[in-house]
Every structure is written in structure tokens, then in C-alpha cells.
C-alpha positions in Angstrom: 15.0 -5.8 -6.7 17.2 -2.9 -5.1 15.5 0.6 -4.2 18.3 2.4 -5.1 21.0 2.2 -7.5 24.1 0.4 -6.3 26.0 3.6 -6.8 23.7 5.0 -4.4 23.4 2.1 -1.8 24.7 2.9 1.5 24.4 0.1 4.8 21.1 -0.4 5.7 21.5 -1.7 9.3 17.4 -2.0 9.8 17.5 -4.3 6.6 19.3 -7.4 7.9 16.4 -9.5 7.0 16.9 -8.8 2.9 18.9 -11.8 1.7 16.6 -14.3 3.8 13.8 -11.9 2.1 15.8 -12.3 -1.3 15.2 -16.1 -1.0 12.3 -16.0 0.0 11.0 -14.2 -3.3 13.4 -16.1 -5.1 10.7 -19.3 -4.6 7.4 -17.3 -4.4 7.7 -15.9 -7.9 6.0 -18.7 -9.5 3.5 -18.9 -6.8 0.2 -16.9 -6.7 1.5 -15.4 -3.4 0.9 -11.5 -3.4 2.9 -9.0 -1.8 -0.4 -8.4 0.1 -0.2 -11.8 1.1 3.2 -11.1 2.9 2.1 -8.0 4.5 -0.9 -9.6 6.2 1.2 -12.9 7.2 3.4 -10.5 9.1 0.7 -8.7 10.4 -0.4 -11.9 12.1 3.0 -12.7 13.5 3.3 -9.3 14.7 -0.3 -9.5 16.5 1.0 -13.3 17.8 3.6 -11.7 19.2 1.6 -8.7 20.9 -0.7 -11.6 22.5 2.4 -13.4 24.3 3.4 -9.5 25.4 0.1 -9.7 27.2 0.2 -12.4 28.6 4.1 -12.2 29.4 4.6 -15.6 28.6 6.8 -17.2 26.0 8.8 -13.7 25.8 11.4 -15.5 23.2 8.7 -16.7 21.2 7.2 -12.9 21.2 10.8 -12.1 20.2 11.5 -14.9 17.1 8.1 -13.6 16.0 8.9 -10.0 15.5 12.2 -10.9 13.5 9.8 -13.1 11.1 7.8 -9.9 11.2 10.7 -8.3 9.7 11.5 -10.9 7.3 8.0 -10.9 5.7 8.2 -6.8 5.6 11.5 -7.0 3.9 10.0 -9.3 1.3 6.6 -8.2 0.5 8.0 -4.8 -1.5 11.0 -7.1 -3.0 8.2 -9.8 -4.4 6.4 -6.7 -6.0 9.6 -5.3 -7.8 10.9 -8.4 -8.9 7.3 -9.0 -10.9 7.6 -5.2 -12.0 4.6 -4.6 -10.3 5.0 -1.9 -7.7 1.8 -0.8 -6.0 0.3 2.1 -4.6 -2.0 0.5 -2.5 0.5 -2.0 -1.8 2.9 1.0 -0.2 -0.2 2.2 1.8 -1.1 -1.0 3.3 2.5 -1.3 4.2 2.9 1.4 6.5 -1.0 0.7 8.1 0.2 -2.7 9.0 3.2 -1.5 10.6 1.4 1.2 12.7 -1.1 -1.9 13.4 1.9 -4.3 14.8 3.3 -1.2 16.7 -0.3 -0.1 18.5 -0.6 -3.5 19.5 3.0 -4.0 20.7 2.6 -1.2 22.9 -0.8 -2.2 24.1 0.4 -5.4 25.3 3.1 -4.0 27.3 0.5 -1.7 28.9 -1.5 -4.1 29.3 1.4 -6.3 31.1 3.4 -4.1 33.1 0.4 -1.5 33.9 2.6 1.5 32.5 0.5 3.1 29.9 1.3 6.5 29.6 5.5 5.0 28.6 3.7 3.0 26.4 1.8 5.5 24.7 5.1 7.7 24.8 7.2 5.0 23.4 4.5 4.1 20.7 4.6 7.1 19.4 8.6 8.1 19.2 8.8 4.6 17.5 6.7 5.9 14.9 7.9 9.2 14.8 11.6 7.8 14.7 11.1 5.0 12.2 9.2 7.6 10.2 12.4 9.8 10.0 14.2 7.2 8.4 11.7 6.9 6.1 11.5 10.6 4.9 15.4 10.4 4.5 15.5 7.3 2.6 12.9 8.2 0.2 14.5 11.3 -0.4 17.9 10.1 -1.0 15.7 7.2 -3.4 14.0 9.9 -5.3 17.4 12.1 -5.7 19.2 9.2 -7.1 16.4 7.8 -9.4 15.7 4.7 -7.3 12.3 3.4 -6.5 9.7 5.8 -6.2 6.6 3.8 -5.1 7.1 5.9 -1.9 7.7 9.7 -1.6 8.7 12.2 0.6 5.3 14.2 0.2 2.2 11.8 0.0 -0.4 14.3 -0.3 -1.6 12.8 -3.5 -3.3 9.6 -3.6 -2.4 8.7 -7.5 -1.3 4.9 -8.6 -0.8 2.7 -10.8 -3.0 1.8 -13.5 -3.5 -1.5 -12.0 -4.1 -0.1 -8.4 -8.0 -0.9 -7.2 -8.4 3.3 -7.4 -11.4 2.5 -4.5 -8.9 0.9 -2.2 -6.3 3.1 -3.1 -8.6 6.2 -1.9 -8.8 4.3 1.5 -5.3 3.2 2.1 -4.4 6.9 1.8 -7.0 8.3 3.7 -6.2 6.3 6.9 -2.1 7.1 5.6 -3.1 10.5 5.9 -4.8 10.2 9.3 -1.8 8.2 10.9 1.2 9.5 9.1 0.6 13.2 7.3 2.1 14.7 10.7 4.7 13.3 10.8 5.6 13.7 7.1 5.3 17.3 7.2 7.0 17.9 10.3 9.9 16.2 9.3 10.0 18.2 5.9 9.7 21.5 7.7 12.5 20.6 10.3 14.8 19.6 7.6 14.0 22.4 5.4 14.7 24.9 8.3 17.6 22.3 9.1 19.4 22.0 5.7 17.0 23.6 3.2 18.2 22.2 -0.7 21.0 19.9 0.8 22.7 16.4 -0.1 21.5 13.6 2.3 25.0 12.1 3.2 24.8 8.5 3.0 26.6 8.0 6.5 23.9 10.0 7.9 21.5 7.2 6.2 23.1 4.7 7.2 23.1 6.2 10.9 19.5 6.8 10.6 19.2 3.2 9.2 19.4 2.1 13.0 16.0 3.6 13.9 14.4 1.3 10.6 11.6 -0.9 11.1 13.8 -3.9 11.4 16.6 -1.9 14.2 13.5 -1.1 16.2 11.6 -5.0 16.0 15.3 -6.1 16.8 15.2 -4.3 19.9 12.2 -5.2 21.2 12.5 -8.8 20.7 16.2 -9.0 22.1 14.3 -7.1 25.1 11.9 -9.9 25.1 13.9 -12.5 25.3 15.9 -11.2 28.2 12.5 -11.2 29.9 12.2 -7.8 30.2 10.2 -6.1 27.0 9.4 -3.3 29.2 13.2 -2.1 28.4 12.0 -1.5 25.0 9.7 0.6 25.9 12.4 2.8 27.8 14.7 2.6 25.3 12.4 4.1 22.4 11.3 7.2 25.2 15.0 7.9 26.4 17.7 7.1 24.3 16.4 6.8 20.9 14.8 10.3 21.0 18.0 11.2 22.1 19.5 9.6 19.3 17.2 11.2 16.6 17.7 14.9 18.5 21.8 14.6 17.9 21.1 12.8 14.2 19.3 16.6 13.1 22.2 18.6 15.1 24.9 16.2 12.6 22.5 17.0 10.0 22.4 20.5 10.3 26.3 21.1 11.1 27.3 18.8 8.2 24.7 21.0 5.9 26.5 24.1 6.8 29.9 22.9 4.6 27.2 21.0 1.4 26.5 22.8 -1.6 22.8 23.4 -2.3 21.1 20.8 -4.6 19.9 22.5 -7.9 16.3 23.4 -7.8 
């Protein structure tokens, strides 16, 4: 069930949820539950969640919802690697839910504080920041012949044999639409960055903290303060700030790497 061989694992702080997820597959494997299944389950929680935003009521409800969000996430891909039945489509629909959950996060706190533009702004460094752990992760799960259901450049919309190709057309189109941006920006800043260079797994693991699961975490600990507008401030200021001094360690740690044969 692991992405990456364990002489390649490094800590994944985003991934807390994994050994509830681990059980959790553990007793759906007999079960006609799909991963699909999974991903729209916590699609719903996340959108429960979004609707107590609105309202501003129940905050720590909002907030136990979004770590069930992440506990679903975490399992839907580990239910489909431990039937040996990766998915294409599955992978697409992953990331479209997660930018669904996110819009409507944000929306709600628009809606319930009245600040749009920071929730526009913090919508999309979420994205932008969760989508640079991404890139580096797949990258370091491609280099060290991990799981490659996910790659760095998803220009190409090819599956599985079993993948519905019809669905799998749409999955990446909308991909495309949402995501292509930000997958090519991040490969041309790291290429100017630390072109042919080793991904250090501290760097992973410091990247790790702007996951899908770091992020939820810090919107639903925001939440049940009372105050989810902090996450909204928190995404704008100091995680952008984060990422900015992540590509500066990056490129200054590069300098001293050998190049990666090509």
C-alpha cells in the first residue's frame, strides 16, 4: 500500500490520517466499496463542513469534518493499491474533488465574514501551495520507482486498460483546466531553480507541511477556535512565505547536488 519504497520514505507530516486510513481499508477490501466511493464520501463531508462555515455555526463540527475529509482522502488511493487496481480516472477525480472541497471552503468564509477578495487569494495559494507538494512528491515517487498513477507532467490523458477511456477524457480535461498552470509553473521554477537535481527528502518532508491533510488541519483547528477566518490569513501570509523560503533552500541546497543522469 506505500507510494514509495521504504528506502525512499521520508515523514509525511500532511499524512497523519494513514494508519486510521490503513484500517480503514483493512475492512473494506471485502466490501464492494470503491475508491470512488471514498472520494465522494469525503467530498460530502468536505461540502458539510463548507455549509456550517456559512452559516458560522457549529465551527468544531466544520472542523471534525475536515479531518474525516482527510481520513477518507488518505484511504481512497490506499483501497485502490491494496486491490492492485490503480486508476487513472480515479487520480483525476482525486484532485477535482479536492479543488471542489477547497472552492467551497473558501466560499463559505466569503460568504461569512464578507472578505472575498482574501478568500479568493487564500483559495488559490492553498491550491498553488498544496500543488507544490504534489509536483515534489511525485517526482521523488517516479525517481525512486514508487507509484506512478500520478506524474509530474500530466499532459497526456493515457490509463489503464480498465479505465472508462470516456470518463477518463473528462477527468483530465477539467484536470487540465484547474491544474495544468500550476503544473508547469512549478516545473519551470524548479528547472530554472535546480535543473537535473536530487529532491532531498528533508526538503519533502518540509514541503509535506503544505499537504492536503497540513492545510485541512489548519483550517479546522482555526475553526474550532472560532475563528476560521485565521485560515484564511494564514494561507495568504505566512504560507506563501513559507513556500517562497522552501524554493530559496531548494535552490541553495542544489548548488552543492550532483546532477541526476539524464
Amino acid at each position: 500500500m506505500d507510494k514509495v519504497p521504504a528506502s525512499a520514505a521520508f515523514v509525511d507530516y500532511s499524512d497523519y490520517a494513514r494508519p486510521a486510513a490503513l484500517w480503514l481499508v483493512r475492512r473494506l477490501l471485502p466490501t464492494r466499496v470503491t475508491p470512488l466511493h471514498l472520494t465522494a464520501a469525503y467530498t460530502l463531508a468536505g461540502a458539510a463542513a463548507a455549509l456550517l462555515l456559512a452559516r458560522n455555526s457549529y465551527l468544531p463540527l466544520a472542523g471534525a469534518l475536515l479531518i474525516i475529509k482527510s481520513w477518507l482522502d488518505a484511504a481512497d488511493g490506499s483501497l485502490a493499491r491494496a486491490r492492485q487496481r490503480p486508476s487513472r480516472v480515479g487520480r483525476f477525480a482525486d484532485s477535482l474533488a479536492d479543488f471542489a472541497v477547497t472552492a467551497m471552503l473558501f466560499a463559505a468564509l466569503g460568504f461569512s465574514s464578507g472578505r472575498w477578495l482574501l478568500c479568493t487569494l487564500a483559495a488559490v495559494s492553498l491550491t498553488l501551495q498544496c500543488s507544490a507538494f504534489s509536483y515534489y512528491y511525485v517526482c521523488h515517487r517516479a525517481a525512486s520507482g514508487g507509484d506512478q498513477t500520478s506524474r509530474a507532467d500530466e499532459s497526456a490523458s493515457t490509463g489503464y486498460a480498465y479505465d472508462n477511456p470516456r470518463v477518463l477524457w473528462l477527468v483530465h480535461k477539467l484536470y487540465g483546466m484547474i491544474y495544468r498552470w500550476q503544473d508547469v509553473l512549478l516545473a519551470r521554477v524548479d528547472g530554472w531553480l535546480a535543473p537535473h537535481k536530487a529532491l532531498p527528502r528533508g526538503m519533502l518532508a518540509a514541503a509535506s507541511l503544505m499537504g492536503a491533510g497540513m492545510q485541512l488541519l489548519v483550517i479546522a483547528l482555526c475553526a474550532a477556535a472560532g475563528r476560521p477566518i485565521w485560515a484564511a490569513w494564514a494561507f495568504v501570509g505566512p504560507y506563501n512565505i513559507y513556500l517562497a523560503g522552501l524554493l530559496v533552500v531548494r535552490a541553495l541546497v542544489a548548488r552543492g547536488q550532483p546532477s541526476l543522469p539524464r
